[in-house]
C-alpha positions as CSV (number, residue, x, y, z in Angstrom):
1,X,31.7,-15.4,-9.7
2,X,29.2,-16.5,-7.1
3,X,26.1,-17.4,-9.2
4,X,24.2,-18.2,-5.8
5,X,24.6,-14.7,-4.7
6,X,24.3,-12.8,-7.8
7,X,20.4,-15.0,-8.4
8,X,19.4,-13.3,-5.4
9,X,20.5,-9.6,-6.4
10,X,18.1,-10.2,-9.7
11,X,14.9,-8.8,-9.4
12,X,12.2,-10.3,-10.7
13,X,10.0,-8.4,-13.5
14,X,6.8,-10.3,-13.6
15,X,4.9,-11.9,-10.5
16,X,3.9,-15.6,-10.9
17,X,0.3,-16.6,-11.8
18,X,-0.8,-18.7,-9.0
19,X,-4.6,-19.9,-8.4
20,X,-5.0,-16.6,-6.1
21,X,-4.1,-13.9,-8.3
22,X,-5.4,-15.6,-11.8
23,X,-7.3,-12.4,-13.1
24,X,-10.4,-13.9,-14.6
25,X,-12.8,-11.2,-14.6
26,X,-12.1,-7.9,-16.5
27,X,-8.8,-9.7,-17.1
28,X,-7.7,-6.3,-19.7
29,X,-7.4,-4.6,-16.3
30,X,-5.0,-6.8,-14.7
31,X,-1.2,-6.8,-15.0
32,X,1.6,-9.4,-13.9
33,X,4.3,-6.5,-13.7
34,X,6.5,-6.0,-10.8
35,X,6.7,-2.4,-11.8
36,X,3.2,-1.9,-11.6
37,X,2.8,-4.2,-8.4
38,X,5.6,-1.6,-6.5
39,X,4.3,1.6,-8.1
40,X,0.5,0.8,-6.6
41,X,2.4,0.1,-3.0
42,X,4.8,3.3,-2.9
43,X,1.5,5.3,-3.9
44,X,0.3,4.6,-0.8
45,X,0.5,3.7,3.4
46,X,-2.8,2.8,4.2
47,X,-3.3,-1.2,3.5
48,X,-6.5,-3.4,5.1
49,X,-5.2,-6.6,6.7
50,X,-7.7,-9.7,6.1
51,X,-6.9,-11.9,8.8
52,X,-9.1,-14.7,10.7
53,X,-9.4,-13.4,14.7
54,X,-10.9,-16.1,17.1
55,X,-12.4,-17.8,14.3
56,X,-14.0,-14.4,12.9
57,X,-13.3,-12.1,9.8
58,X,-11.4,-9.1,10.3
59,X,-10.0,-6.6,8.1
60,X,-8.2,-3.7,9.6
61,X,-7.0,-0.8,8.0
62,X,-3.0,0.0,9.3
63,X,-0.1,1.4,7.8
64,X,2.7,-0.1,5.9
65,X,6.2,0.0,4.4
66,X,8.3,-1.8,1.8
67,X,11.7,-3.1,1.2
68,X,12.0,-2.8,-2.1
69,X,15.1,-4.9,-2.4
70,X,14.3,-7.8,0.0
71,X,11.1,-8.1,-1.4
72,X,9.2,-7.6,2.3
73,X,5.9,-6.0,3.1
74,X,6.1,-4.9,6.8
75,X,2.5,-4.0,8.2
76,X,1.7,-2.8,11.9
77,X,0.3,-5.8,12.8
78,X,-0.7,-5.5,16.6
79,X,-4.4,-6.3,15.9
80,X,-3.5,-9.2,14.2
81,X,-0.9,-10.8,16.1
82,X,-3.1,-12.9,18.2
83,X,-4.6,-14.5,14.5
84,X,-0.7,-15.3,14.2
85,X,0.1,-16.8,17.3
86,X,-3.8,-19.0,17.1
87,X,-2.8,-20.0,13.5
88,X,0.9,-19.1,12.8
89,X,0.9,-20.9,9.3
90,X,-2.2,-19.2,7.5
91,X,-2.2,-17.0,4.7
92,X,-3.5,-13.6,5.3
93,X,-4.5,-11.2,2.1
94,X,-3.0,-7.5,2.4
95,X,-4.7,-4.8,-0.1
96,X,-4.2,-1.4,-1.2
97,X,-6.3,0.6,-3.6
98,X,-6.0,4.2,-4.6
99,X,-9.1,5.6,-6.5
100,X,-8.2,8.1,-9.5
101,X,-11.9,9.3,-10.3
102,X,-16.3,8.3,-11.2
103,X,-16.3,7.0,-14.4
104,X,-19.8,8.3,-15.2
105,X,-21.5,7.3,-18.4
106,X,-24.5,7.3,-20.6
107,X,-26.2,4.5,-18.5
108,X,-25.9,3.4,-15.0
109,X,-24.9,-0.3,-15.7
110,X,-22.0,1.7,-17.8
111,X,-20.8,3.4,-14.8
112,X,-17.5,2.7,-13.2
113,X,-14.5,3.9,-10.9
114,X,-10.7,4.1,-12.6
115,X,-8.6,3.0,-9.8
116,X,-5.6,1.0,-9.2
117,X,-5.4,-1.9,-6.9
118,X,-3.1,-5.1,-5.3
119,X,-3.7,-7.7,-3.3
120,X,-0.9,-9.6,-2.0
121,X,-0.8,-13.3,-0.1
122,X,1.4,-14.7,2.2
123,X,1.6,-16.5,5.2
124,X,3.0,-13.7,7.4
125,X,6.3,-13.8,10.3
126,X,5.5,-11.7,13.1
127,X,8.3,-9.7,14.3
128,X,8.3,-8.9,17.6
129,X,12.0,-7.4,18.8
130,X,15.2,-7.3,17.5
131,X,17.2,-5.9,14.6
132,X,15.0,-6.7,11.9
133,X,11.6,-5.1,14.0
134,X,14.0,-1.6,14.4
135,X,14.4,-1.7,10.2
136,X,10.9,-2.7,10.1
137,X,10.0,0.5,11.7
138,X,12.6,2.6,10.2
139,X,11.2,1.1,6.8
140,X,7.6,1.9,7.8
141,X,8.7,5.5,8.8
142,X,10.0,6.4,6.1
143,X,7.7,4.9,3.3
144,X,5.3,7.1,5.2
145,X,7.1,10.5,5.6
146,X,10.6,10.2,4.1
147,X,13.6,11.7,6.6
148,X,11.4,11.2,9.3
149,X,12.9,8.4,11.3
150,X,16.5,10.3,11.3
151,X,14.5,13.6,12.5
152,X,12.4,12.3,15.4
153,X,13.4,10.5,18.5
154,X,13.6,6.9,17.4
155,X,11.9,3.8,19.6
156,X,13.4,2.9,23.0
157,X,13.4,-0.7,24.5
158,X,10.1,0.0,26.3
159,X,8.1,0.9,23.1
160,X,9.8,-1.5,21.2
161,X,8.3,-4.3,23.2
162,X,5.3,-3.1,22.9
163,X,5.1,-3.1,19.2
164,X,4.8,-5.8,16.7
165,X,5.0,-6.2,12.8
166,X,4.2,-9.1,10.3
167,X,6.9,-9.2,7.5
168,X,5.2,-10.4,4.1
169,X,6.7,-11.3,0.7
170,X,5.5,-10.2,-2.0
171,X,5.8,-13.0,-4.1
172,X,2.3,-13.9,-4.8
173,X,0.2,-10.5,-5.8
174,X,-2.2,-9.9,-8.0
175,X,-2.7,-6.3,-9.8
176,X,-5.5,-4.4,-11.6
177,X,-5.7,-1.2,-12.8
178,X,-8.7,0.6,-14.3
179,X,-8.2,3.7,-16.4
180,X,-10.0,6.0,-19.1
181,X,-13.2,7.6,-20.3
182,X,-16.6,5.4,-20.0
183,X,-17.0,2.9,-23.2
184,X,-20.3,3.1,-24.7
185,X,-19.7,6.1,-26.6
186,X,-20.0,3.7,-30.1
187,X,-23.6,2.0,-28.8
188,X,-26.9,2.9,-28.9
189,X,-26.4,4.9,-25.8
190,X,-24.2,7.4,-27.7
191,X,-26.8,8.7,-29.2
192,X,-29.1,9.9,-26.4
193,X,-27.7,13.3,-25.8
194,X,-26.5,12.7,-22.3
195,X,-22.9,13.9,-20.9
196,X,-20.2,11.3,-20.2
197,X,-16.9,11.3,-18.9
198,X,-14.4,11.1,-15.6
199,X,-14.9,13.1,-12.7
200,X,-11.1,12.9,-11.5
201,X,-10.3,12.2,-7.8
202,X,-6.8,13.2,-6.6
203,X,-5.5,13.2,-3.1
204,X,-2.3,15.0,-2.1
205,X,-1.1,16.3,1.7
206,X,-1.7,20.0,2.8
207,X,0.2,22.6,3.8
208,X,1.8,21.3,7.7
209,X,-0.3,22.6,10.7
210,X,2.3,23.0,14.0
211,X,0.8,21.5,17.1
212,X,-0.7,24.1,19.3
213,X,1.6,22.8,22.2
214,X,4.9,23.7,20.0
215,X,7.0,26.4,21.2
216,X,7.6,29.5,19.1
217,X,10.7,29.6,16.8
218,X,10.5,25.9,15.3
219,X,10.6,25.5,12.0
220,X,8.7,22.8,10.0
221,X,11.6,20.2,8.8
222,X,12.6,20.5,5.3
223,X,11.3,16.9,5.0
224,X,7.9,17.7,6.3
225,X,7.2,20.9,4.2
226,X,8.1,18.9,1.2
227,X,5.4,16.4,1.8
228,X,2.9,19.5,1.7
229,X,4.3,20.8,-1.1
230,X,5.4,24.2,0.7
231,X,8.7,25.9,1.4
232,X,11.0,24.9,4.0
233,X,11.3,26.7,6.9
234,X,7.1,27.9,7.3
């Protein structure tokens, strides 16, 4: 049996505490799951990059996709790149947060937002041609719209040189997630007659809307109509 190979088919089930992603404020909220970690970054597509750019602060909101089983964050990371190529060994933060709903309660210092959240460091590799940017895209494509990169026309030479990604592990992250009604229901506050509670907030795609340019007779994909939640074929 080769141990060597099988060690790097196991997935790991808890992230690492490092100095970064020690939760020490609201640390009830935090979690060290990988589970939770990967459920937080398939929610989503949208990530904000926090890089240094000519010696300045930048975060930049760009899309994203994960390989799951190499453990690799690839983020479009054009923007970036010249932060990269100025300081190729620095750590850059990616996050991604999805807010669930206003946590309103009895008194304003009592008020919160339920949301979940991860912020993941690394000091990125940016991928500019070759194999691994064409399964960077195909794995950005389809984290995005699944079936996607097999439907539409995929990259040619010309547009893959002028595209760039920066591949990420996602061995050091740090998770929290916020959740339930507000807490002060059991202080003096409860007694003052006011309404608490959540006011939910839930985001989900629409039915697809065909570009006015498209010629009559074609159909939405099955793949797209199932990201709006309609019927195939509409």
């Amino acid at each position: 049996m080769d141990i060597e190979r099988l060690d790097r088919h196991i997935q790991p089930t808890h992230l690492e505490v490092t100095e970064r992603t020690r939760h020490r404020r609201l640390r009830d909220q935090g979690s060290t799951r990988v589970a939770d970690l990967d459920a937080i970054l398939r929610a989503g597509f949208v990530c904000h990059l926090g890089v240094v750019v000519d010696g300045t602060p930048m975060v930049v909101p760009t899309v994203y996709g994960v390989d799951f089983e190499s453990r690799t964050l690839f983020v479009h990371g054009s923007v970036a790149s010249r932060s990269i190529v100025q300081a190729p060994d620095a750590t850059v933060c990616v996050s991604v947060t999805h807010i669930d709903g206003l946590v309103l309660a009895r008194s304003v210092f009592e008020h919160g937002v339920n949301y979940r959240s991860a912020m993941v460091y690394a000091v990125p590799r940016l991928i500019t041609g070759g194999d691994e940017l064409l399964h960077g895209l195909r794995v950005v494509t389809e984290h995005c719209a699944p079936g996607q990169w097999e439907y539409a026309r995929q990259p040619n030479s010309r547009e893959l040189a002028a595209t760039s990604l920066l591949a990420l592990s996602l061995e050091e992250a740090s998770v929290k997630v916020a959740a339930g009604p507000p807490d002060d229901a059991d202080g003096p506050d409860g007694e003052l007659g006011l309404w608490a509670g959540v006011v939910p907030l839930r985001s989900r795609f629409g039915a697809p809307e065909a570009d006015p340019a498209l010629p009559a007779g074609i159909a939405v994909p099955d793949h797209v109509a199932a990201l709006g939640g309609g019927s195939p074929g509409n």
